[in-house]
N, C-alpha and C positions, 0 to 999 in steps of 0.2 A: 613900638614893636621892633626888635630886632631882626635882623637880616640871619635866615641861616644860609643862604647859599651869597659865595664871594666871588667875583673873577680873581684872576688872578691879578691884574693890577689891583684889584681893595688888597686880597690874601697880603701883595707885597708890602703895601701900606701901614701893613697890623702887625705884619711882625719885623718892620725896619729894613726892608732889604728891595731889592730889584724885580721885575716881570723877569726876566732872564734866569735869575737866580731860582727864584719856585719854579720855572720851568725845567731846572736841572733837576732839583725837588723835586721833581713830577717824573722826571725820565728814571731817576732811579728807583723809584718806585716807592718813595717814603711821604709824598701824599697821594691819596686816594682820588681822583677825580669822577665827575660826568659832564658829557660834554651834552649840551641843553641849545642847537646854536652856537654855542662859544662854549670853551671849559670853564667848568664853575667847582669851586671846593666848597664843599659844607660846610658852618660853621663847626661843628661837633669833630669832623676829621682836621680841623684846623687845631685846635684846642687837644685833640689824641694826639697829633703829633708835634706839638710843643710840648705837652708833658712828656711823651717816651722818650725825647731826646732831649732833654735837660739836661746839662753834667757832659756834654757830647761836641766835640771839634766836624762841625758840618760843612767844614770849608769845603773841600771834595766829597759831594754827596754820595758818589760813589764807593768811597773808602773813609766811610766812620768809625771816629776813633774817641777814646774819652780823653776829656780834655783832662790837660797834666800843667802844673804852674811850676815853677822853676821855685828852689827853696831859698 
């Protein structure tokens, strides 16, 4: 059975990145939380918010932008 709910150390593990990092994630309000004890993301808001932001420059979570390659 799969896990639907992550902390945020699992979350950072799934999708390559740092606790630090989805906690900026989390302050700018582009994942959803409940705090259960400790914050926990759902899988399902994990999963909505890698598809909405596909295509998307999330270095500053605060200031997203679409990502651009140079030609």
């Amino acid at each position: 059975m799969e896990d639907i709910l992550y902390t945020v150390t699992e979350a950072s593990k799934l999708i390559k990145t740092n606790p630090a990092y989805v906690y900026k994630l989390i302050n700018a309000g582009l994942i959803p939380v409940i705090k259960l004890g400790s914050i926990k993301i759902r899988r399902s808001s994990l999963l909505e918010f890698l598809e909405k932001y596909e295509g998307m420059d999330l270095t500053e979570p605060k200031e997203v932008k679409k990502l651009e390659f140079p030609e």
